[in-house]
Structures are given as C-alpha cells and as structure tokens.
Phi, psi and omega in degrees: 000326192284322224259339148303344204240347205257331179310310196283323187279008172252321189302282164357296189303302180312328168290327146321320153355280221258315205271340191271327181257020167228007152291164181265094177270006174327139145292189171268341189283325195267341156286008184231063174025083159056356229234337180190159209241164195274131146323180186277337180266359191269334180300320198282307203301015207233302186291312138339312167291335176294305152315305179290354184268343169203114168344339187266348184234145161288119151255121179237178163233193203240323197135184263205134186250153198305299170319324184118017199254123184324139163254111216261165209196110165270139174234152176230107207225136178288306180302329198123340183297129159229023184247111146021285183295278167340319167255359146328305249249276176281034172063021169268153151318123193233101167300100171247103174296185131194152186264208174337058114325347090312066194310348204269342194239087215231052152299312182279009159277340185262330184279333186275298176321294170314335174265347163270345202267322201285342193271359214201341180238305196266324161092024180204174165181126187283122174273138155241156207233090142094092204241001151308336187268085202289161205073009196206035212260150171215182176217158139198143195282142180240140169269133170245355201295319180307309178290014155243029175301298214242013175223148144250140197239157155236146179213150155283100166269002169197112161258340156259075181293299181331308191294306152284020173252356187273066194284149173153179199279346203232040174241061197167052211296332187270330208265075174311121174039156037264192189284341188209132177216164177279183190256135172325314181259170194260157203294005141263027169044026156280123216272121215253338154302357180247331196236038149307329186263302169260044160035040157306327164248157197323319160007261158318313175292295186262043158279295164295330143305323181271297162334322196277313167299311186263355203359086212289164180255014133197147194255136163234146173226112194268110182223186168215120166322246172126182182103236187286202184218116127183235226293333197274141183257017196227066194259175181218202231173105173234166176264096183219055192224031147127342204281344256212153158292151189290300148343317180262335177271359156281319189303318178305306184307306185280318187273263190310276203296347133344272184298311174285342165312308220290307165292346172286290190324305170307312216243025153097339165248107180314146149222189186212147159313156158284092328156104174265171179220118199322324165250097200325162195026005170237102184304344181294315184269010160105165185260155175221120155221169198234165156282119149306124177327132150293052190233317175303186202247289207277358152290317172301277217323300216286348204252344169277347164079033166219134179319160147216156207248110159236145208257114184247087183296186191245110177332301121020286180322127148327149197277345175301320173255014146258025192265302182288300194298330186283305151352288203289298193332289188322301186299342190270336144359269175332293143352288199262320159322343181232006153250355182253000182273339154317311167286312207298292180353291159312307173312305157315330162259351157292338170268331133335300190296309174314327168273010178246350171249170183283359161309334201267298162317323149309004163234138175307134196256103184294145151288281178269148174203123132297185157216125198298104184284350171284318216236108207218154177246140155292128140256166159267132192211120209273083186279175143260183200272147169176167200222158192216099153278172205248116169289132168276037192242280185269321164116329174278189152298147197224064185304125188233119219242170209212149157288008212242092163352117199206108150297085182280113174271126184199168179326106179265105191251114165201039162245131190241122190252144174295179155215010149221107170253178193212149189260129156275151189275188141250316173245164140245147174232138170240113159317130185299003161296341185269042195318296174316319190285290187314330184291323194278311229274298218302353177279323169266035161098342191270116203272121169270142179246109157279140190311160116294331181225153160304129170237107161250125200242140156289145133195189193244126173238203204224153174250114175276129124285142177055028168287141176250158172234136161307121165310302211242149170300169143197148192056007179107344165263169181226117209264149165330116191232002176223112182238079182272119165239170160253127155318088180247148155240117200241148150308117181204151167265151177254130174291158170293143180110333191306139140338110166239135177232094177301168191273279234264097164208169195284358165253059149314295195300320173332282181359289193268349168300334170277285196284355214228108154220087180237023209248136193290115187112333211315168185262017168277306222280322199277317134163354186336320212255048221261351201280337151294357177245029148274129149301114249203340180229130202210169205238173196289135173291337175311302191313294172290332187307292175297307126026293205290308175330312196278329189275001167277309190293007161218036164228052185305318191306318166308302183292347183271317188309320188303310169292342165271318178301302218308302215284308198299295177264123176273303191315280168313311197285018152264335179277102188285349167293308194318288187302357126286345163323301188277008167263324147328325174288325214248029181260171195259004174323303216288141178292123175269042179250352217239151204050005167314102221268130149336310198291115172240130166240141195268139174252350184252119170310330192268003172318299201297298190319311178306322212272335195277004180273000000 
C-alpha cells in the first residue's frame, strides 16, 4: 500500500512539474520586450503566481501605505520557511532586497522578479555578458540550485506603492526608460529615503517592524542615479568610511566589494564606487564620497550592524541594461553570500556583542565625519569625452557629454575623519511626557525600561543657544540647522513612565544618533524637541518700562550690558519689545526651562541598575 501511495505521489509531482514548467513565467518587462515595467496589481498578481509555482516561496504583506494599498514581501527560503526565527535557526543568511523606494526607479523591481521566479522556478538563468558593448553581445546558462544552500532571501518589489502608482512617461526628466514609471515620493509627498531614522511615515514604520522582526545579515537597495554622464552602467555604494563596525567593514571593504567588482568587471559591466563630483556635473574636478546619515536606507542598515549594498544604475543607460545589470549585481550578491555565509553570520553577531560592552562606550562616538579635500588617489575613471560651455540661456555651465568614450585620470577623495563625537552615557532617560520621541525609539527595535516610580536624579544634559531653523521645508520639517549648547548638570524629577534606554544594546549606535544632538539626524535636528525653545511667558510693557528702571539702578553692571547691546546692536536698539524682552530675560521672571534639552544622561552604571529593580 506505502509503496502505491509513495508511486502515486511521485506521479503528482512530476505532474506538477510538467504543469508548473508549461505556465508562461515571463514578466511583464520581458513580455513588453524589455521596454516597460508592470504596475502595481500586475506586480503583487506576478508575486502570487510565483507563490503557487513554488513550495519555496511566500507572498506576504508588511503593512499598509498612507493611501492604504498593501506593501508586499516575497520570501524565499529552499525549505519553505517563512518564519525568521526558524530560519535564522538554520543558520542561513537572510539576504533583504528592495525595489522602488523611488517608484520612478524600478530596475531592481523587475531584475528581482526575474531572480527570484529564475532561482526557485526554473532553477536556471541566461546571463548575458556586456551586451552594452554592441558586437560583442553573449550568454551563458547558470544552474542557480546551489545558491540558495546558505542565503534566504525577502524581497520588496515596490516599497513606494503610493508613489508608484502616481504613474506615467514624465516622471523621471534624467531617465531613458521604461516608457511609464512611478513618482519619487510617497502620496505625502515624502522622500521614503530620507526618513529611516525619524520615521514619519507609515511607511517607514512598517519598514522597521519588519527589520526588527526579520534582522536580515545584509541589504541591498536598488536605485538609478542622476547627475553626469558616463560610461558605466552600473555604480554601487557601500559604508566602509568609519560609521560601520570595524569587523564588518573590512569583510566589505576586503571581502565583499572585492569579489563584486572582480566579477561585474570579468562578466562584462565595468563598475565603480558610487561616487558625487566635487564640482556637480564635472567629472574633472574629482570624485568625492562621504558617510552616509542613517536617514539614507544603507546608512541606517550599517550603524545596525548589517551591510548594505546600494545600487545605483545610470540613468542615461538603456532600461535593458540597467535592468541586466542590476540582475547580475543581486545574483553575484547572492552569489558571495552563499559562499561568505558562515563568515558574514559571525561578524554579525560579534558586532552585536561588541555594542552590548563597555568597549563600545568607553570610546568618543562620531557623529559627524568629513572628507578630506587635502587627501585623494589618481583613478581611472570610465568617462565620456564633453565640454562645458557658458550658456546664453541660463548663464550657467552647460556640460555637453559627447558619445566618445574618455578614461579620465583624476582626484579621488574618499578618506573621511569624524568631526563631532560625543562621550556615551550608559543610559539616556526621557521624561515620560516625551511620548512621541519614546514611541519612534521602540519603532527601531530599541529596548526601553520604563520608571515604575518618580525618580529623582542627577544627570547631565545640555542648555541650546542661538537656534536656527531652516526656512524652506524639508522632508515636511523644518530642522534645526545651528545646534549650540552648554553642557549642564542638573537635578530633576522624572515621572513614572519615564524612558530609560541603555547604550549597550545591538542598536546602540541607532541611540545615540537619535538621542546625542549633534548626532546625524538627530531628533533635535529634526525638530521632536522644537517646543523647548519657545517662550511662553512674557512681561507687559506697563511693567517692564518700570521694572527695567529699577533692576539698572541697583545693577550698574546690568546697566553697562544693556548700553554696550544698545551701542552694538542697531537692529535691536530701534525694537522697543525686544528691548523689553531682554530685560524680561534678565529677571527672576524668566522661564529657566526654556532651551533646557529634556533628554538626560547617566554616566554611573550602578545608577541605571538601581533604576531598573
């Protein structure tokens, strides 16, 4: 009977088989001959087909976009797992793409659909090799069944669904194809690239749920550049300029990013790091790159203590080949991933462990990093030939690139120095009133000990002077752009409820970039606290007129100050509110709360321990 039944269930398979390798698996970009890419329900119904064609793959969602439209998640695992833990468990790598956080840029949505239906359905895939160079276009079939022994992957193929759907030919001005694309921002009109770290939009939020639930061991983020013009079509971007735990960033530095040059290069697409130019559109004047914010996707990832790859083709390029090219970056990805997974696995969790000791604290923590304009390597840099005329139009440079291939030797600037660190606490505590602030922490993964009781505490915080806000929005804020303090330490009470957030957990570095602020990005710079630096209370002119007479006349020194701003400033000294103001300022009146940063940190450990029983 077992042996009928083990017959009839071989049978089944194969039929499945036969029924699964006579569906039609095309994409839609490759059914519209290479030219144009699928909407958003033809994309999730692609991802649904996909699922049923194979035991190894998940179509799930993530959450919900400001409009309301699912944001979706394919997972790929060779057993079938779709659960995190479980595959965490068996000890693979868990590889996380995503596409079109830029819907208008939506290579890595269509090269990932094809890299997932070729790894899981056909179990093969024709590469083609440098099909950029014409005459000298080629292929070759690859058996992929081996690269998933040791990675699993989840992928996003449209992470600005709002954005992509605002759809059409005239959303991209830099951008040879496809014929219709999505929009940069999301339907709030948020750069969804701008807000890892303070996590405005819905987005975002169940972006960082989903990180925190799966904590994949390297990111890929799939983009298309803009800005000059030449040869490659393919540059990528890694964090290995100081930001990065040290461990991981030699294996990027040594390992990884090695190995993927070495094979794009072999297999026909020159690349280059990604790459700014000191002077915008003129390659001539040298390459430049910085550390990236964690407000960016693979600046956040590196300070969590996992690489990201972020790929940026060249606009310029036919949509085939930065469609192929991108293809291949993921699959050679993959690729080192499944020979590197043993090694990533370990750096990842020594570099957790490392931000959970006092080693990680016990040192000045950059903030801020330059890039040295004193300190540059000559490149070879695959330009094209171009001349930069004086426009009669606009008045500016009028860079005008040519088809003619040009090798440029020229300044490479990429050594980078901190230039603001901050002494770690062990903990910081936020008053339970600061609600907003404690909720976005607890969004990126960050574990809070809430007070049970009123504590009154020493620690030490800051006094702000002299803030400016940026004039014009950005990102929907309008951020702090001059942030001067005094270092003070005060006595306070903290209510039950308050925040205590220790340091040494595996998002530490997250912490203090948030909470520290000069910290890039900080929730100072982004405006969370902006309610402390209002004035709120103010004195009468009846009052003060008099008031001000009295406190000079049993003040001479107060009366000399006053008469050197008055000599000093013209501006004030025509405003008679100011100049009551500042005498209001100078009163036992004045709120001594205001510019007072909320945020406190404790520096003695048996502090924190005690507050946590």
């Amino acid at each position: 009977m077992m042996k009928k039944f083990n017959l009839l269930l071989s049978g089944l398979m194969i039929i499945q088989t036969m029924i699964v390798q006579a569906e039609d698996w095309r994409t839609f970009y490759e059914l519209s001959g290479n030219l144009e890419t699928p909407r958003y329900e033809a994309t999730i119904d692609y991802c649904r087909q996909l699922a049923t064609g194979s035991k190894m793959i998940t179509y799930t969602t993530f959450g919900k976009s400001a409009q309301g439209r699912d944001l979706p998640l394919l997972i790929l695992d060779r057993e079938g797992l779709s659960d995190p833990a479980a595959i965490h468990a068996s000890g693979r790598t868990i590889l996380f793409i995503q596409a079109c956080i830029h819907a208008g840029e939506c290579e890595g949505k269509d090269a990932g659909l094809m890299l997932i239906r070729d790894l899981a359905i056909n179990g093969s895939a024709t590469i083609p090799h440098s099909s950029s160079t014409p005459g000298h276009e080629s292929s070759v079939t690859r058996n992929l069944s081996s690269l998933l022994e040791n990675v699993s992957i989840i992928f996003i193929p449209i992470f600005n669904v709002d954005g992509h759907e605002r759809f059409g030919p005239f959303n991209r001005i830099n951008q040879n194809g496809p014929k219709e694309m999505g929009w940069r921002t999301t339907a709030n009109n948020l750069n969804l690239n701008r807000d890892f770290l303070k996590a405005d939009s819905p987005e975002i939020q169940a972006w960082l749920r989903l990180f925190n639930m799966w904590m994949p061991d390297f990111f890929i983020d799939s983009h298309t550049t803009d800005g000059a013009d030449y040869q490659y079509v393919l540059t990528y971007l890694m964090e290995i300029y100081g930001d990065m735990d040290e461990g991981l960033t030699n294996w990027s530095k040594n390992t990884f990013t090695r190995q993927l040059e070495k094979h794009l290069n072999d297999g026909g697409y020159p690349v280059f790091p990604y790459v700014e130019f000191r002077n915008w559109h003129d390659p001539r004047s040298g390459l430049i790159t910085e550390v990236a914010p964690p407000m960016l996707s693979q600046g956040y990832t590196a300070l969590r203590n996992r690489p990201g790859l972020l790929i940026e083709t060249h606009m310029l390029k036919p949509y085939d080949q930065r469609v192929e090219a991108t293809y291949e970056c993921m699959l050679t990805t993959l690729d080192i991933l499944n020979k590197e997974s043993g090694n990533l696995n370990t750096l990842v969790r020594k570099a957790d462990q490392f931000v959970c000791t006092e080693s990680f604290i016990n040192h000045p923590f950059p903030l801020q990093f330059e890039t040295l304009k004193a300190d540059s390597l000559m490149v070879n840099f695959l330009g094209l030939a171009y001349n930069d005329v004086k426009s009669d139009i606009s008045g500016g440079d009028w860079f005008r690139y040519s088809n003619r291939p040009e090798t440029l030797r020229i300044p490479y600037f990429s050594t980078t120095k901190p230039v603001s660190t901050a002494k770690l606490p062990y903990a910081y505590i936020i008053p339970a009133e600061w609600s907003l602030v404690i909720d976005r922490l607890k969004l990126h993964g960050i574990r809070i000990t809430k007070l049970t009781r009123d504590e009154k505490l020493t620690v030490a915080t800051c006094r702000f002077k002299n803030p400016k806000w940026q004039q014009n929005p950005y990102e929907g804020r309008h951020p702090v752009t001059n942030i001067e303090y005094d270092e003070v330490e005060e006595t306070r009470l903290f209510p039950a409820g308050s925040a205590l957030v220790e340091l040494m957990q595996p998002a530490g570095r997250i912490i203090a970039h948030i909470l520290e602020p000069k910290g890039n990005g900080s929730y100072v710079y982004w405006g969370f606290f902006d309610a402390i630096f209002e004035q709120k209370e103010y004195g009468e002119s009846y009052v003060i007129e008099k008031m001000a007479r009295e406190m000079m006349a049993g003040n001479p020194a107060l009366k000399r100050e006053f008469e050197q701003k008055m000599a000093a400033d013209t501006t004030f000294a025509k405003n008679p509110q100011q100049i009551l103001n500042w005498f209001y300022n100078k009163s036992p009146y004045v709120d001594n709360r205001k510019g007072i940063y909320p945020v406190g940190k404790i520096y003695d450990r048996k502090v924190v321990e005690a507050l946590k029983q």
